[in-house]
GUVONU-654048 format. One line per field, with one value per residue (C-alpha): residue in one letter; x, y, z. Coordinates in nm, 3 decimals, padded with zeros to 5 digits. Each point is the difference from the previous one (the first is absolute). Example, Ala and Ser with C-alpha at 12.3 -4.5 7.8 and 13.67 -1.06 7.14 Angstrom:
# GUVONU-654048
code (A  S)
east (01.230  00.137)
north (-00.450  00.344)
up (00.780  -00.066)
END
This chain:
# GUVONU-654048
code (X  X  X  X  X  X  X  X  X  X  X  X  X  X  X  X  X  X  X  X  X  X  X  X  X  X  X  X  X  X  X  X  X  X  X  X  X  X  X  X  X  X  X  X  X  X  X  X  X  X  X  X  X  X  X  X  X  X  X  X  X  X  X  X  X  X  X  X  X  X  X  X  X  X  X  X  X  X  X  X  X  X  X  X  X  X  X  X  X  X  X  X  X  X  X  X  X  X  X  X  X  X  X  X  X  X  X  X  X  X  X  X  X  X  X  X  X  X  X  X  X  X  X  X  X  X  X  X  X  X  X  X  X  X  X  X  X  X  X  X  X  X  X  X  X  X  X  X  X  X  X  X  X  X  X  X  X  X  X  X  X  X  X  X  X  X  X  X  X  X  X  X  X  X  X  X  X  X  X  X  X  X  X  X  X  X  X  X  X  X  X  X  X  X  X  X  X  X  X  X  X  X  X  X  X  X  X  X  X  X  X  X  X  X  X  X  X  X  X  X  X  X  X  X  X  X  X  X  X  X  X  X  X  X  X  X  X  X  X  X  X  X  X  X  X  X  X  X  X  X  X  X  X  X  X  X  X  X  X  X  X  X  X  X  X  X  X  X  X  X  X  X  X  X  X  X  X  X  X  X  X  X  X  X  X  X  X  X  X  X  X  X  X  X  X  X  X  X  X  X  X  X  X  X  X  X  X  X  X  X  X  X  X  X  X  X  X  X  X  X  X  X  X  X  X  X  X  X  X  X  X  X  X  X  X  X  X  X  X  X  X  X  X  X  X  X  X  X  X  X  X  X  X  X  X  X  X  X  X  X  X  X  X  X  X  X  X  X  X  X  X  X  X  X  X  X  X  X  X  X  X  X  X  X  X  X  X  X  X  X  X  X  X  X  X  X  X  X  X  X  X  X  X  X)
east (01.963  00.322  00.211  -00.003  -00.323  -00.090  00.228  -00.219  -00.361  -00.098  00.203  -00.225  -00.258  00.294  00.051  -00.321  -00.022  -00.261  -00.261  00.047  -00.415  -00.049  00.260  -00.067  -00.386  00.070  00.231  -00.246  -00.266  00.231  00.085  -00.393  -00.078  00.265  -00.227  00.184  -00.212  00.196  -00.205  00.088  00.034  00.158  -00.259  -00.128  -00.353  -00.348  -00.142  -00.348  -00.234  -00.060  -00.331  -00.348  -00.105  00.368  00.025  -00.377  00.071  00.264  -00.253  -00.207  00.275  00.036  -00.363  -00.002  00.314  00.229  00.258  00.180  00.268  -00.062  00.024  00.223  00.291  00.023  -00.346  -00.339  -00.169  -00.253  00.356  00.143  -00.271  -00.043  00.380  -00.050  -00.335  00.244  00.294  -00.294  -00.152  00.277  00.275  -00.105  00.174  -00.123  00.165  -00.168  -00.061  00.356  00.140  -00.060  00.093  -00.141  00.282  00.021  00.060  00.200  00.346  -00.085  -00.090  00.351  00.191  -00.150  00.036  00.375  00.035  -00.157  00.214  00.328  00.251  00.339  00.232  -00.296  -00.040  -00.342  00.074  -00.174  -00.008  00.076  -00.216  -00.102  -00.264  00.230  -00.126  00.129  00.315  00.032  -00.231  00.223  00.235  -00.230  00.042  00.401  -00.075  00.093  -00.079  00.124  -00.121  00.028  -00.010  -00.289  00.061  -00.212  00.004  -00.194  -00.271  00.221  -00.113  00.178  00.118  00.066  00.363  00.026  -00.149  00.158  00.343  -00.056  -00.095  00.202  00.003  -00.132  -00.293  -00.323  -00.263  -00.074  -00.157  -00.278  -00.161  -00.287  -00.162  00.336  00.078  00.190  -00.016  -00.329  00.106  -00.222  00.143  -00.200  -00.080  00.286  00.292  -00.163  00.007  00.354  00.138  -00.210  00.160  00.340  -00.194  -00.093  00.337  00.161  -00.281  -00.056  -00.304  -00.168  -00.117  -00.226  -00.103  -00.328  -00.100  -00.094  -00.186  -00.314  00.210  00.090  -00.079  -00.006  -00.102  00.272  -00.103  00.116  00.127  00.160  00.295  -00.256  -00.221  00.255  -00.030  -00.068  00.358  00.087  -00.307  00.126  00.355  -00.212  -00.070  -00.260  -00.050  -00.250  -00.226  -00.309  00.239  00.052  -00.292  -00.257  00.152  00.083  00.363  -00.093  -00.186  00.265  -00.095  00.197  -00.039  00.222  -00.045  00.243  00.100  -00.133  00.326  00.120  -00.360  00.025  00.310  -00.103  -00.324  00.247  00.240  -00.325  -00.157  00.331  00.003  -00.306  -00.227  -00.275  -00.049  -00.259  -00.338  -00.217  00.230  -00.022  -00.436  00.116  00.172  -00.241  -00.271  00.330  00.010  -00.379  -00.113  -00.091  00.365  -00.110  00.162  00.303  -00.060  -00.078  00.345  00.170  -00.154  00.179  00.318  00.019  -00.078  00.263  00.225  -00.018  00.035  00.338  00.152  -00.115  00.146  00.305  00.088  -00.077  00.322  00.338  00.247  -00.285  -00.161  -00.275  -00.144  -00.379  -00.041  -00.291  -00.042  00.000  -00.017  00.326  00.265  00.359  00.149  00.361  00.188  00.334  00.063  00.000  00.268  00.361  -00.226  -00.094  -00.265  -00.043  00.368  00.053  00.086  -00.230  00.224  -00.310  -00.343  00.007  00.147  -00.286  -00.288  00.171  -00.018  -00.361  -00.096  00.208  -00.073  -00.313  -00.125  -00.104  00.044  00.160  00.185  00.350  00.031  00.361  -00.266  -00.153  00.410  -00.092  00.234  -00.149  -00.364  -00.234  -00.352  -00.296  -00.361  -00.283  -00.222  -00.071  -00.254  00.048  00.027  00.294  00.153  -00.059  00.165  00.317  00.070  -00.032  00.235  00.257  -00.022  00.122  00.249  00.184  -00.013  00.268  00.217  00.349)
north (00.498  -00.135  -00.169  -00.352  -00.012  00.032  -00.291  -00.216  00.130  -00.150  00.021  -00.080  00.309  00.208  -00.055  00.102  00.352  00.224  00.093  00.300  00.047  00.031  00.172  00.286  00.016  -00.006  00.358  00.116  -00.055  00.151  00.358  -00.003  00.002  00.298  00.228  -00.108  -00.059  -00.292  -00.264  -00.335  -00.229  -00.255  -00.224  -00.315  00.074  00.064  00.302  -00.081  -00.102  -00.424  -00.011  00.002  -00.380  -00.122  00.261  -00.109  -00.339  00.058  00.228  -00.315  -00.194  00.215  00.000  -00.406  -00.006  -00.159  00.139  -00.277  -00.246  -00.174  -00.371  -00.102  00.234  -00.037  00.203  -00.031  -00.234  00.237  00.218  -00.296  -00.136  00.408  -00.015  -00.304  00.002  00.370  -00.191  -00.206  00.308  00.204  -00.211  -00.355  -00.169  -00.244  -00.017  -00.149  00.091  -00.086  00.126  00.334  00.209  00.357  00.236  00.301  00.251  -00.126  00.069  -00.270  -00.226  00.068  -00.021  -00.397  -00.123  00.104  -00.188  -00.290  -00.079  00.199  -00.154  00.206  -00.011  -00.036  00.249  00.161  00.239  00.324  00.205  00.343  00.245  -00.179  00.171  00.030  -00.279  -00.289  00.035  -00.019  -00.260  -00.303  00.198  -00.095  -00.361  -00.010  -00.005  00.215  00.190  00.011  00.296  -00.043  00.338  00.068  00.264  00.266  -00.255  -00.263  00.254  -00.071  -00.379  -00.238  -00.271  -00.392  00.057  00.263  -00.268  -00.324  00.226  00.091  -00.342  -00.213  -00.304  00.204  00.165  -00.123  00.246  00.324  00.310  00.109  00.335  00.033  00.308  00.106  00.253  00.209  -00.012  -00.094  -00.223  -00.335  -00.316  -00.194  -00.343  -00.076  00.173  -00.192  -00.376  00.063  00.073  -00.250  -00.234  00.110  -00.042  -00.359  -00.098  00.066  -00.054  00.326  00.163  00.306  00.288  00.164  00.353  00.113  00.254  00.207  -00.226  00.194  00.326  -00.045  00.190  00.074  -00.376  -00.143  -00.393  -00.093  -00.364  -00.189  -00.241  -00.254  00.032  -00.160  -00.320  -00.209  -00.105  00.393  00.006  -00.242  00.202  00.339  00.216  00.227  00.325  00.230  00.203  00.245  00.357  00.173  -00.184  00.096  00.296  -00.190  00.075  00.027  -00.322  -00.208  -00.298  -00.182  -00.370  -00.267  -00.261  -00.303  -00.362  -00.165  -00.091  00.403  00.101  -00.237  00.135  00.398  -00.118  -00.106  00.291  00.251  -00.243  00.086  00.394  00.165  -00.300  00.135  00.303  00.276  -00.198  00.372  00.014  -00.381  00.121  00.311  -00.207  -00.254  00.285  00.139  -00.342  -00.104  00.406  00.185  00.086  00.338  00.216  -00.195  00.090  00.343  00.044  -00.167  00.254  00.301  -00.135  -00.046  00.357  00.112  -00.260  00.175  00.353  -00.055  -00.186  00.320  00.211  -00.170  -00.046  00.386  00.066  00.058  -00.271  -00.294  -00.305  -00.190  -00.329  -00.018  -00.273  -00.291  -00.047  00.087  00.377  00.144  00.154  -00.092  00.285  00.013  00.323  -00.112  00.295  00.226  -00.164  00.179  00.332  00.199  00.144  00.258  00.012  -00.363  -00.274  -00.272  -00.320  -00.268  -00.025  00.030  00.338  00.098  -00.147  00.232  00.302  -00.080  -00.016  00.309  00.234  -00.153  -00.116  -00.322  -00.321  -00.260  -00.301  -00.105  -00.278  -00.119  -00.127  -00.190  -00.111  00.221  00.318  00.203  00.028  00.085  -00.110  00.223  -00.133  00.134  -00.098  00.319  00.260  00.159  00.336  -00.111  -00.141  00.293  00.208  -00.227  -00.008  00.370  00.046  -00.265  00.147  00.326  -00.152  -00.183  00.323  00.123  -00.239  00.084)
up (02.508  00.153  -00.245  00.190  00.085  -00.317  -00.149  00.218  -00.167  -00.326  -00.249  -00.268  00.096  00.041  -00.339  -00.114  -00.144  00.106  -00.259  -00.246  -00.057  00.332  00.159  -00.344  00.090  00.398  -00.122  -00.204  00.288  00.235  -00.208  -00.037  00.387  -00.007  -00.263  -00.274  -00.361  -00.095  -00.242  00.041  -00.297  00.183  00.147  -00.182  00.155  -00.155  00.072  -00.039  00.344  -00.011  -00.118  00.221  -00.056  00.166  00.277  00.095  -00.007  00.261  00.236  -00.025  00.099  00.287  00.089  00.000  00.232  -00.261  00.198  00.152  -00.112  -00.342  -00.141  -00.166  00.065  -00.387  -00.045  00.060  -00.247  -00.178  -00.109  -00.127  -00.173  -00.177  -00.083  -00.128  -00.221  -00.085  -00.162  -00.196  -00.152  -00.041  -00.101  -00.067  00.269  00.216  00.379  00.299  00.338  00.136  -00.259  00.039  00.338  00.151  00.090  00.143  -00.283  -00.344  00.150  00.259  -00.236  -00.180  00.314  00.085  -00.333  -00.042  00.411  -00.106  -00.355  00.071  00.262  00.110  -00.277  -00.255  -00.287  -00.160  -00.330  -00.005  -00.322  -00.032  00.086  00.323  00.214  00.349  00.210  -00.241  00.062  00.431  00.009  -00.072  00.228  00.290  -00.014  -00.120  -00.326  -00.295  -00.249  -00.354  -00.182  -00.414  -00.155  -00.322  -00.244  -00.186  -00.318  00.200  00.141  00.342  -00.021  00.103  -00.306  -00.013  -00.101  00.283  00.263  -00.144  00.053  00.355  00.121  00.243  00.186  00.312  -00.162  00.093  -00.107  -00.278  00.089  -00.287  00.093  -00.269  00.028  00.077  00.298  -00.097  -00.361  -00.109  -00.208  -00.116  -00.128  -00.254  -00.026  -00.233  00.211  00.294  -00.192  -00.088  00.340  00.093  -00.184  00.192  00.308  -00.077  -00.100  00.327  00.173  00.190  00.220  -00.190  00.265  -00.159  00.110  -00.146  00.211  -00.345  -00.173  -00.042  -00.047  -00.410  -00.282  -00.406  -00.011  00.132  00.193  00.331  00.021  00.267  -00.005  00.138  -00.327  -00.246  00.093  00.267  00.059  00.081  00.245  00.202  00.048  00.023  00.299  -00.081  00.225  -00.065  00.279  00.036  00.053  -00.328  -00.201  00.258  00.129  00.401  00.029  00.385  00.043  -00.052  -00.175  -00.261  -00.163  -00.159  -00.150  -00.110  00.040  00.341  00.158  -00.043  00.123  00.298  00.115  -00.049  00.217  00.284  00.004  -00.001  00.289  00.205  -00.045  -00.109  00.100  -00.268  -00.206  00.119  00.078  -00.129  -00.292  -00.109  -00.007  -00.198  -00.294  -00.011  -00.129  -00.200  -00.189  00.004  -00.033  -00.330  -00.201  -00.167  00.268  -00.119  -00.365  00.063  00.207  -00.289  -00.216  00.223  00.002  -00.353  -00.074  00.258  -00.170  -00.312  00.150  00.165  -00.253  -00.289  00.302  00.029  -00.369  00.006  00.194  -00.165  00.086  00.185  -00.203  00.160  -00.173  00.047  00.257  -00.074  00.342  00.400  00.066  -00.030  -00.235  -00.042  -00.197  -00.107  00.146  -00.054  -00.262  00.354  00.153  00.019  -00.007  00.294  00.171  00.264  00.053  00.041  -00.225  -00.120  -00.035  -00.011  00.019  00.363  -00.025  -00.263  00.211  00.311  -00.224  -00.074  00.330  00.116  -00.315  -00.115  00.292  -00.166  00.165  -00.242  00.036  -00.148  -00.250  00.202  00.257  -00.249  -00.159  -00.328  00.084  -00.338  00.152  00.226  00.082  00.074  00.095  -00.198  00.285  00.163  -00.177  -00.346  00.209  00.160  -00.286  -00.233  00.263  00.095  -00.384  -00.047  00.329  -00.139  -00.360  00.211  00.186  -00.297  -00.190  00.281  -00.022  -00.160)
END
């Protein structure tokens, strides 16, 4: 584009970087409709069907003509009363009907809650690893983001000294990922009280991504910001949706839930640009939420034995360490001891340069921890079949074997 013109386009979505996942998985997709056996690792999507009782509940949809506009553009009533009665049962938490808001997918429900706290010059921290989409957000509405590295001795948590340290006057709101993407990692109730206690003291918004919640293992309890106390719920965002529980990455429905005033303003920025998520899809969660849960047992069940299979793969390999993750459904292994090596001729500085050897050598789609600000890793989903995965780690063992 012309150099002028494009001084007069928006700056702030200029400054927004494309995303990593996708543009990895669009490659991968690409070298496949060319004949090339590539395995991609890099998607965060289930790869089991959304079960029969949701999918007919949207034919029956269909069949009754729910198929026009909806009321309020905030979601049909019967979705939030589910998500509702859903924050009862699961986590204890009371929120009414304006209180909670139907978006379309998670990321949308991400993207309104960081318009309607942050204002230009306004900062939200983001711990290290940060799944990709964190971080441009705030760029969208001139605000910024302060990223506040974790290390390998906090299980890549983020810490009250770390947060009280990276506070300013301009920072309005904290970014907790728990299930974290990419890491897996799952903050107890204790590490949450105590950087809740930071949170309180400057009086800060908590967005709360908990996409994963149903995704944990070995034991481990998912627990909100919003479940400490009822001063934290009233600074807490909640987003949560129907895609990787329920297996509906395609439907695109998410939820949030928080204070009214936040929720009020979300409503009226969705009002003005999507108007209302997908009227079929809205029908589709409702079953989701109201439906039998075994299906989501029984998926939990698969990823957990795939979670232990890479991770015994991994720690198999000369040179990579992989912690077992306690939640979501991917691995973060370190591959830093490859870097300053190189393979098939070329050197491999980072973990970008690792993840391209993968994909050339191994043909193995993974993606770099630098797009997730941890340059030592990269992730790999577990959400594809054990026949895949058996396969990509017998190609990658392969691959590292070559490299000088």
């Amino acid at each position: 584009m012309n150099t002028a013109r494009n001084q007069r386009l928006s700056g702030y979505i200029q400054s927004v970087a494309p995303s990593p996942t996708m543009a990895i998985t669009a490659k991968a997709a690409a070298l496949r409709r060319e004949g090339v056996d590539v395995i991609a690792l890099s998607a965060g999507e289930p790869d089991f069907d959304t079960p029969e009782h949701i999918k007919d509940a949207a034919k029956q949809a269909l069949d009754e003509g729910f198929t026009k506009y909806t009321s309020p553009p905030s979601g049909i009533p019967d979705l939030k009363q589910a998500v509702s009665r859903k924050f009862v049962r699961d986590n204890g938490l009371e929120y009414a009907s304006d209180e909670i808001i139907i978006n379309n997918g998670a990321k949308h429900s991400l993207a309104l809650a960081v318009a309607a706290v942050l204002n230009p010059g306004d900062e939200m921290i983001i711990p290290t690893p940060y799944w990709v989409t964190f971080t441009e957000q705030p760029r969208l509405v001139g605000a910024a983001s302060v990223i506040v590295e974790t290390t390998a001795e906090t299980g890549l948590k983020l810490t009250p000294e770390a947060l009280h340290e990276a506070i300013t006057p301009r920072t309005r709101m904290v970014l907790i990922n728990s299930p974290s993407n990419p890491s897996g990692a799952v903050y107890t109730r204790q590490e949450l009280a105590a950087l809740g206690e930071v949170i309180l003291h400057h009086d800060l918004y908590v967005l709360g991504d908990e996409i994963y919640e149903k995704l944990i293992y070995d034991g481990a309890e998912h627990v909100s910001m919003a479940q400490i106390s009822p001063d934290l719920q009233a600074r807490t965002i909640i987003v949560n949706g129907v895609s990787k529980t329920y297996a509906m990455t395609g439907w695109r429905i998410g939820y949030a839930a928080g204070p009214r005033d936040v929720i009020a303003l979300m409503d009226k920025a969705q009002s003005q640009t999507i108007s209302h998520p997908s009227s079929i899809s809205q029908k589709g969660a409702v079953a989701a939420l109201n439906g039998p849960q075994d299906m989501v047992e029984t998926m939990r069940l698969e990823y957990d034995r795939r979670r232990r299979f890479m991770v015994e793969r991994l720690n198999a390999l000369a040179g990579v360490y992989c912690d077992l993750p306690l939640g979501a459904f991917y691995v973060y292994p370190d591959v830093s001891s490859y870097f300053g090596r190189t393979g098939a001729g070329r050197p491999l500085a980072d973990s970008s340069d690792i993840c391209d050897y993968l994909l050339d050598e191994a043909r193995v789609a993974c993606v770099p921890g630098v797009a997730f600000g941890t340059s030592s890793h990269i992730r790999m989903s577990y959400a594809t079949s054990m026949e895949n995965l058996v396969q990509a780690m017998d190609r990658i063992a392969l691959a590292l074997e070559k490299v000088a």
